[in-house]
C-alpha atoms as one frame of an Amber mdcrd trajectory, in Angstrom:
protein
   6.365 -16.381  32.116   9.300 -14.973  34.308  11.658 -12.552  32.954  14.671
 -15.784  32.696  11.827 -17.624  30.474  11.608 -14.584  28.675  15.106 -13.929
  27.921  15.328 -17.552  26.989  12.556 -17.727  24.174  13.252 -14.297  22.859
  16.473 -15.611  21.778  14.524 -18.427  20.608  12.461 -16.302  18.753  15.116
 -14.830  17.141  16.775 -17.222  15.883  13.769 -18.884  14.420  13.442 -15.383
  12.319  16.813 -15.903  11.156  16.681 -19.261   9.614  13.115 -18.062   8.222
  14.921 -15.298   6.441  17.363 -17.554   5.017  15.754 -20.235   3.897  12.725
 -18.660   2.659  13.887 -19.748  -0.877  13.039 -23.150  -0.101   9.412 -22.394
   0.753   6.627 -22.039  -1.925   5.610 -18.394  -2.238   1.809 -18.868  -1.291
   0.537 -21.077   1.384  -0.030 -24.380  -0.359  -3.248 -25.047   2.144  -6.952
 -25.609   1.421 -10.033 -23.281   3.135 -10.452 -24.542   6.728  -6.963 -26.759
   6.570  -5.199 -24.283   9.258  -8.391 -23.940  11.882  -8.646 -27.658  11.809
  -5.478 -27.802  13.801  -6.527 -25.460  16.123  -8.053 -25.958  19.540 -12.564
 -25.493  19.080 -12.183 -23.664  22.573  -9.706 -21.198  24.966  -7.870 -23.633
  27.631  -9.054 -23.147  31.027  -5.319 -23.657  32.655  -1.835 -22.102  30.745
  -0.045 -24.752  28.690   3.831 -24.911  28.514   5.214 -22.544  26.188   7.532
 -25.811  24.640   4.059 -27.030  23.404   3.208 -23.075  22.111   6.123 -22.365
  20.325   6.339 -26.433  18.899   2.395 -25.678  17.424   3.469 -22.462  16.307
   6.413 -24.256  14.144   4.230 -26.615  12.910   0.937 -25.306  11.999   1.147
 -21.076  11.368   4.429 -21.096   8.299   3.010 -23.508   6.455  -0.510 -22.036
   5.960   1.419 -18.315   5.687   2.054 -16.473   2.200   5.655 -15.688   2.506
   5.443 -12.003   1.315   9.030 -11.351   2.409  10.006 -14.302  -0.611  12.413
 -13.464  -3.258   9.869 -14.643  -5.701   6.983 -12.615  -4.402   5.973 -10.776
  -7.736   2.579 -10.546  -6.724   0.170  -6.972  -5.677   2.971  -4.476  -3.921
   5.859  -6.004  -1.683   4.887  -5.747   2.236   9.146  -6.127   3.070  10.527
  -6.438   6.647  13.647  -5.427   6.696  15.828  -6.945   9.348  17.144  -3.521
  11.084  13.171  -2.610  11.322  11.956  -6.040  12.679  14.715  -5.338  15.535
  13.337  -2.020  16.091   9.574  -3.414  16.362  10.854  -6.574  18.677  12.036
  -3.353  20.594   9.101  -0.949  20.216   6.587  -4.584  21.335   9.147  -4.456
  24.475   7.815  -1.465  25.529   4.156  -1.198  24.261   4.238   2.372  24.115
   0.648   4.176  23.425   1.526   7.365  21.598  -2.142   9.375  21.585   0.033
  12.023  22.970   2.994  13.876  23.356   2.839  13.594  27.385   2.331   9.289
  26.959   5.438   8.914  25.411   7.448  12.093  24.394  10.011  10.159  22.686
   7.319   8.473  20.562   6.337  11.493  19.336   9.389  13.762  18.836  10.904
  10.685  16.762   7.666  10.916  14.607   7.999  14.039  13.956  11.464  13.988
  12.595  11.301  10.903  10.995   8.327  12.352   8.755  10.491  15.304   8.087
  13.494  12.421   7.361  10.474  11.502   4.866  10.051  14.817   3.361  13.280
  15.713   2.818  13.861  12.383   0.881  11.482  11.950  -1.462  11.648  15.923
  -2.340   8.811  17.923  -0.975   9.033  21.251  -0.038   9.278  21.951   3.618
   5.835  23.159   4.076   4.390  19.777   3.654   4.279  18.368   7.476   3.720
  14.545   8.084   1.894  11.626  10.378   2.901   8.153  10.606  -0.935   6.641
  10.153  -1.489   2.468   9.907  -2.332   2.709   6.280  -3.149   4.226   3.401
  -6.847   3.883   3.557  -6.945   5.267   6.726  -4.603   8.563   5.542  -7.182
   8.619   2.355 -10.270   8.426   4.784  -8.589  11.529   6.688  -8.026  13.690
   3.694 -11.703  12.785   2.765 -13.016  14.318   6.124 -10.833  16.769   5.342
 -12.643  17.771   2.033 -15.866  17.027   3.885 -15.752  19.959   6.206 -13.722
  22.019   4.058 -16.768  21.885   1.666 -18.811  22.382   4.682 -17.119  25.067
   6.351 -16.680  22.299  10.087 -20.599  21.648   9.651 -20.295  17.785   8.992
 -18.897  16.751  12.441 -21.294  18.880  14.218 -24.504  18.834  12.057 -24.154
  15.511  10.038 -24.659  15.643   6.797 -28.482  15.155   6.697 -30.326  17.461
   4.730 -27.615  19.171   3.689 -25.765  19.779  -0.348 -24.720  16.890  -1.600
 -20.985  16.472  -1.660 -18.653  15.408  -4.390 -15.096  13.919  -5.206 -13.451
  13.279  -8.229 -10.992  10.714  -8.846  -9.185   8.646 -11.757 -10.450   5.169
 -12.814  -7.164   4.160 -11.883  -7.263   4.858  -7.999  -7.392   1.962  -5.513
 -10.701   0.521  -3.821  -9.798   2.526  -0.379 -10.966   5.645  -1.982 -14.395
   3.847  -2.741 -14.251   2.961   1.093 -13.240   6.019   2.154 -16.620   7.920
   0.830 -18.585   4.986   2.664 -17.083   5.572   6.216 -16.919   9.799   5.520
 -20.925   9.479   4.601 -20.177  11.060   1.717 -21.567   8.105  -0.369 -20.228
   6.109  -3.073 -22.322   7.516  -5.721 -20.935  10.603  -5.332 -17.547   9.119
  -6.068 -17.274  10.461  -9.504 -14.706   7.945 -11.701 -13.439  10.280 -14.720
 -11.656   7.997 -17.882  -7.841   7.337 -17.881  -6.518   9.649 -21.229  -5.409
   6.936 -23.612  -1.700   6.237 -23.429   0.846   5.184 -20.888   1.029   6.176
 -18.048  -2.902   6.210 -18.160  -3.488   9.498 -17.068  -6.844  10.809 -15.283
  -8.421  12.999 -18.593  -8.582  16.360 -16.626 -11.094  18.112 -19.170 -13.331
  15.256 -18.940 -12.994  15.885 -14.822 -13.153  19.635 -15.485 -16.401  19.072
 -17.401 -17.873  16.785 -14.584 -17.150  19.444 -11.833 -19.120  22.216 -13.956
 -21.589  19.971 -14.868 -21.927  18.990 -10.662 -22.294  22.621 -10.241 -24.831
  23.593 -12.148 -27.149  20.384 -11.100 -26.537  21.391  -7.231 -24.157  19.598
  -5.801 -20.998  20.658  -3.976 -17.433  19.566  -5.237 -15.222  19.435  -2.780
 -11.670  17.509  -3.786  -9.695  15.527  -6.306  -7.818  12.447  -5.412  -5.002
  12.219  -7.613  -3.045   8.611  -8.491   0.273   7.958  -8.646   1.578   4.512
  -8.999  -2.184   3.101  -9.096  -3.038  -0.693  -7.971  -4.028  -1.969 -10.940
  -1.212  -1.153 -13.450   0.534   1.809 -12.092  -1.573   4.174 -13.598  -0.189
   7.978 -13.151  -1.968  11.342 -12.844  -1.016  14.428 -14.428  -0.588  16.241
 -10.802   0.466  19.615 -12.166  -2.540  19.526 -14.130  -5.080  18.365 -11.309
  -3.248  20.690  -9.115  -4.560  23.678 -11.618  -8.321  22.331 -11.431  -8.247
  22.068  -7.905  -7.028  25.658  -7.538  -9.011  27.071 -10.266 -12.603  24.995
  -8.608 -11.424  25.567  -5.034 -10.978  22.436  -4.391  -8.900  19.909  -2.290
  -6.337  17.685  -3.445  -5.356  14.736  -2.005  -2.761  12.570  -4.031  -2.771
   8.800  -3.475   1.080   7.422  -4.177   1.044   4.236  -1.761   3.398   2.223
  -3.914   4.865   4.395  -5.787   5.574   7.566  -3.376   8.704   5.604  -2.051
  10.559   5.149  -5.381  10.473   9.404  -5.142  13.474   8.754  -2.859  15.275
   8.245  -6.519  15.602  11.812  -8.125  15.384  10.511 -11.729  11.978   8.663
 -10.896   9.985  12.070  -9.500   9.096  13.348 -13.073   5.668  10.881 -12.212
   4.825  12.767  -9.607   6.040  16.275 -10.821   3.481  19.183  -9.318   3.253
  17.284  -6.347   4.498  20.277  -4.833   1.027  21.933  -5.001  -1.082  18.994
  -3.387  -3.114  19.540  -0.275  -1.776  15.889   1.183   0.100  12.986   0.033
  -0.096   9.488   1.110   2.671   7.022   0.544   3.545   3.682   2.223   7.280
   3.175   3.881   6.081  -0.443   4.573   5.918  -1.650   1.178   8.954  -0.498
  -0.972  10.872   1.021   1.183  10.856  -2.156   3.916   9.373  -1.193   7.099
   7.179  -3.918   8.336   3.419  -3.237   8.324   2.435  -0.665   9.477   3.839
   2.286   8.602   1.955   5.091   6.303   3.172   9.015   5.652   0.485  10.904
   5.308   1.999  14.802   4.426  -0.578  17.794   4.619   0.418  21.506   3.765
  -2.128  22.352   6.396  -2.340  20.824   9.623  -4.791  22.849  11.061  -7.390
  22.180   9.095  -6.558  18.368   9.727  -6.241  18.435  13.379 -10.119  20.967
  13.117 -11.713  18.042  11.403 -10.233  15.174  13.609  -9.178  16.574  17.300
 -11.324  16.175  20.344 -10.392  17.325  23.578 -12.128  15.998  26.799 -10.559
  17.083  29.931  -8.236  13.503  30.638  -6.315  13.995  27.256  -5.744  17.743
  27.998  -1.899  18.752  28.414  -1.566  20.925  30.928   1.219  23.697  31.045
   2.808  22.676  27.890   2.645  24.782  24.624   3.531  23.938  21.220   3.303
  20.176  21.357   2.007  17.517  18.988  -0.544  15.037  20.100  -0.649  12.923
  17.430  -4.083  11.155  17.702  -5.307  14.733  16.856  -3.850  14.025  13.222
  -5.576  10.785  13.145  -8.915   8.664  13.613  -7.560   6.487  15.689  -7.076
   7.838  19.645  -4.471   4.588  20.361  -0.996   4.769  18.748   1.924   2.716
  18.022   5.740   3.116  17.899   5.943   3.501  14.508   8.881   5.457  13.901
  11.355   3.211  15.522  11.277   1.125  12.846  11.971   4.195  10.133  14.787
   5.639  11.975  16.484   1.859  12.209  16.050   1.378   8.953  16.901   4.787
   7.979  20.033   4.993   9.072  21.327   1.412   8.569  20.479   1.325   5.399
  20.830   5.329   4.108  19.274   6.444   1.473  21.751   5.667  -1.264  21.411
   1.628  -0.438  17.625   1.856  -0.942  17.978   4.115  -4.075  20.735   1.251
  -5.366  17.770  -1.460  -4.339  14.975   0.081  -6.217  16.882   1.307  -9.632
  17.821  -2.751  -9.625  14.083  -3.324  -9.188  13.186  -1.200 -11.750  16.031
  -2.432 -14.407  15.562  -5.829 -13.637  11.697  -5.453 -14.597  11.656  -3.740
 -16.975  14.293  -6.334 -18.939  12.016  -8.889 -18.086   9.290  -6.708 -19.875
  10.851  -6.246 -23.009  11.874 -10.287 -23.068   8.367 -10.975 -22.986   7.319
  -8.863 -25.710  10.226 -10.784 -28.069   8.915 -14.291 -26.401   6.409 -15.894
 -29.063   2.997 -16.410 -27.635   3.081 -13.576 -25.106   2.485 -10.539 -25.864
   2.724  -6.696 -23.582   0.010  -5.697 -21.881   0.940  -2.572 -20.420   4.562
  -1.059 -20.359   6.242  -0.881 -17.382   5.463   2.074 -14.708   8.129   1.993
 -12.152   8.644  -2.211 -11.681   5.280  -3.556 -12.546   3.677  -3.986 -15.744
   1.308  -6.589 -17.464   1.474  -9.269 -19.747  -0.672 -12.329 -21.043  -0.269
 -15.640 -22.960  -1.891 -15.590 -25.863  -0.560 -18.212 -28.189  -3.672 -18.417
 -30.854  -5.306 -15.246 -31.878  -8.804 -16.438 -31.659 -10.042 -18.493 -28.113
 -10.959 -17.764 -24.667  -7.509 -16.080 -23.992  -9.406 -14.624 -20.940  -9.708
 -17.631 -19.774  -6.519 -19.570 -20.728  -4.839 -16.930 -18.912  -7.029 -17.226
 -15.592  -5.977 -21.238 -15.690  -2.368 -20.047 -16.379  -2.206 -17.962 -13.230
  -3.903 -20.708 -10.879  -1.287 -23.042 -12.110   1.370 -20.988 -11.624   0.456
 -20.002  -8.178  -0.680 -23.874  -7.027   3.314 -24.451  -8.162   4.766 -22.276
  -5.485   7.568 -21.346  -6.966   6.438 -18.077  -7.696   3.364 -15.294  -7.082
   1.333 -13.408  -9.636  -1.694 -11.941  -9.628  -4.600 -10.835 -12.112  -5.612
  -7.572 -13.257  -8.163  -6.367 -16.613  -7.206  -3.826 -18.554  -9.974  -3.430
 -20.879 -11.915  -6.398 -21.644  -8.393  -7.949 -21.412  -7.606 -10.179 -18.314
  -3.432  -9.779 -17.704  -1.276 -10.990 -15.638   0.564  -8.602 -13.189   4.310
  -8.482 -12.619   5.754  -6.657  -9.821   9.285  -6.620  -8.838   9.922  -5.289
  -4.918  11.306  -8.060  -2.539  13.999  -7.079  -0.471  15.719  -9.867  -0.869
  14.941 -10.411  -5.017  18.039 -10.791  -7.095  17.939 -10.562 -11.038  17.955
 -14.430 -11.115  15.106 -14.609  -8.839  13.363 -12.437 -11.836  14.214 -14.455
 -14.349  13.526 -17.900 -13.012  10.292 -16.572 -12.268   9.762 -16.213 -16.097
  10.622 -19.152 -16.914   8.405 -20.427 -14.082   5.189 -18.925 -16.350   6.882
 -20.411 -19.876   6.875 -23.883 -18.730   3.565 -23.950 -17.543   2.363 -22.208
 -20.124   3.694 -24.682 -22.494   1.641 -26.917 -20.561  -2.011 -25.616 -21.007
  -4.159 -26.322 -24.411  -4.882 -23.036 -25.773  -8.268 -24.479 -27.298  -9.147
 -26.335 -23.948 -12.539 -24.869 -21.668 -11.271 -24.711 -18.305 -14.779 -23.646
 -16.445 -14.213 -24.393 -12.748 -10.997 -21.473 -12.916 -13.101 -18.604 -11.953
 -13.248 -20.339  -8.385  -9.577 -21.301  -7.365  -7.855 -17.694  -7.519
């Protein structure tokens, strides 16, 4: 491709995004395709000579939208929003136009003074004090796998990297029920070992608090049997159903046990941008690192994760190496950001923050996400006054739970599973599943960019019509299998 063709189909490109954007409406929210459906339209083998790009782009068109879940739909309600705001996708067409590898400051110095005050943009806006200093990582798993080393050779006084962890005490962390499948990950890849991932109760009541005495026993009781605690990962904002830690209260175990904490707020760390909202996070303050993710709520494509530590030191100890070709010569004081992070290659990926950052200012996103909020939890209380559905869990933030259960005896487990798959095989909206208990509920979770309060409500009506539709005495056994 010359740089004419270039110039010719990026504008093509464009303006394929735009009409995307706008008539996403008119598209069913989930790919309406069956296993294999997309691959069948693809070539079994590479081409052996290039093919025009008329017949690329004309493929592209007609096979990749329709098998795509359109996560940047107004009627997305399902897991957390991934959003794309358009001032950000400008900023990554721009950051792809220079394929910048920011491993360190020398590569691209522009990269990585941008990152560094764009995670201090960060700080200042959701509230944390300015000792807390920040990293742009790909996601959240991979800032919870950091903070994990972290506790690691904290526990281990910089043994593990060296030594390995063979033969040696055997380590433990502490989390909440609550907290997201990357933290079981996270002890897999750190060798810590899932088993001594210890799960502690959520206290009864909303927001579903970790129980802290229950943890407090565990970590005595760890102790004395010979093992070696070495951090608490707190939730805010967890997967499931937005389940919220008492951080001031972890924060006191982990100082009183000399422990780390690391506090997992991936969804709901951006809402802190909103003053009135921080009270779920209050004592975050005292954390050893925070993770949240800009590229959900806030609207910066994938990826883009903050990952805050009070102490970077001990960070950049647990992950830098040095061999002598990534050595900075005669330059003090600089960043190198792969030293904060597993990974040595690095993307642009605070372009896309400070676009979208000062475009939209932090007032329009606050106005955004106190509509999101409102709007859901409306549509909460209308379902608890609708006959046959009933509240699952109240509303944390914009998401909360609900089920149909029009007969107080039956499979409601089950009538609920069917309810979903229909809803989702209709297209006009997205849910997804969750269990609370022995309970299976239905997750709603308002965060679309583009969602308006009708969009909501249609959505609602969306789950009443089908709902009307199902038999609540009816065996539907082949459900398990289609969500």
């Amino acid at each position: 491709m010359n740089i004419d063709d270039f110039r010719r189909w990026s504008h093509q490109a464009a303006d394929w995004a735009a009409d995307y954007h706008q008539g996403l409406r008119e598209r069913p929210v989930r790919a309406q395709v069956a296993p294999g459906e997309i691959a069948a339209q693809i070539a079994d083998t590479p081409p052996e000579q290039g093919e025009p790009f008329e017949a690329i782009f004309a493929d592209f068109e007609r096979i990749i939208p329709p098998g795509m879940t359109h996560w940047q739909h107004p009627r997305f309600f399902a897991y957390f929003p991934s959003n794309a705001a358009l001032e950000s996708i400008i900023a990554e067409q721009l950051a792809g136009a220079m394929s910048a590898q920011g491993m360190l400051w020398q590569t691209s110095p522009a990269l990585t003074e941008l990152e560094t005050r764009m995670t201090d943009w960060l700080r200042q806006a959701v509230g944390l004090p300015g000792g807390f200093q920040g990293v742009l990582q790909d996601t959240a798993s991979m800032a919870t796998l950091c903070a994990m080393l972290c506790m690691r050779e904290r526990a281990l006084q910089g043994k593990g990297n060296r030594a390995g962890l063979a033969g040696g005490p055997r380590i433990r962390i502490y989390a909440s029920e609550q907290t997201h499948s990357s933290i079981d990950k996270a002890t897999w890849l750190s060798g810590i070992g899932q088993d001594n991932l210890v799960k502690i109760r959520s206290a009864p009541g909303h927001p579903w608090p970790v129980d802290v005495p229950a943890m407090a026993e565990a970590i005595r009781a760890d102790r004395a049997a010979g093992y070696r605690p070495a951090g608490i990962i707190g939730c805010v904002g967890g997967t499931s159903i937005g389940g919220c830690d008492d951080i001031a209260a972890l924060a006191a175990l982990a100082r009183a046990e000399d422990l780390y904490l690391h506090v997992d707020a991936a969804w709901a760390g951006s809402a802190m941008i909103v003053p009135e909202y921080r009270g779920l996070w209050a004592g975050i303050d005292q954390a050893d690192s925070i993770v949240f993710n800009p590229h959900k709520w806030l609207g910066v494509p994938m990826e883009c994760s903050a990952h805050f530590v009070r102490d970077p030191d001990l960070l950049v100890s647990t992950l830098a190496i040095q061999p002598e070709y990534l050595k900075t010569h005669g330059k003090d004081g600089l960043i190198n950001y792969s030293e904060w992070s597993v990974t040595l290659g690095r993307r642009f990926r605070a372009l896309k923050l400070w676009f979208l950052l000062r475009h939209q200012g932090l007032e329009g996103l606050r106005e955004r996400m106190r509509n999101h909020v409102n709007w859901a939890q409306a549509l909460a209380r209308r379902i608890a006054d609708t006959p046959g559905f009933e509240l699952v869990t109240e509303p944390v933030l914009s998401l909360f739970s609900f089920r149909y259960a029009p007969v107080a005896n039956g499979d409601l487990n089950a009538l609920n599973l069917e309810l979903l798959t229909r809803i989702n095989d209709d297209g006009r909206t997205y849910l997804t599943q969750t269990k609370v208990g022995d309970k299976l509920a239905i997750r709603f979770q308002v965060g679309p960019f583009e969602t308006t309060e009708e969009d909501v409500g249609q959505a609602f009506e969306v789950v009443r019509e089908i709902a009307g539709s199902l038999q609540p005495g009816t065996s539907y056994p082949g459900n398990q299998n289609r969500v």
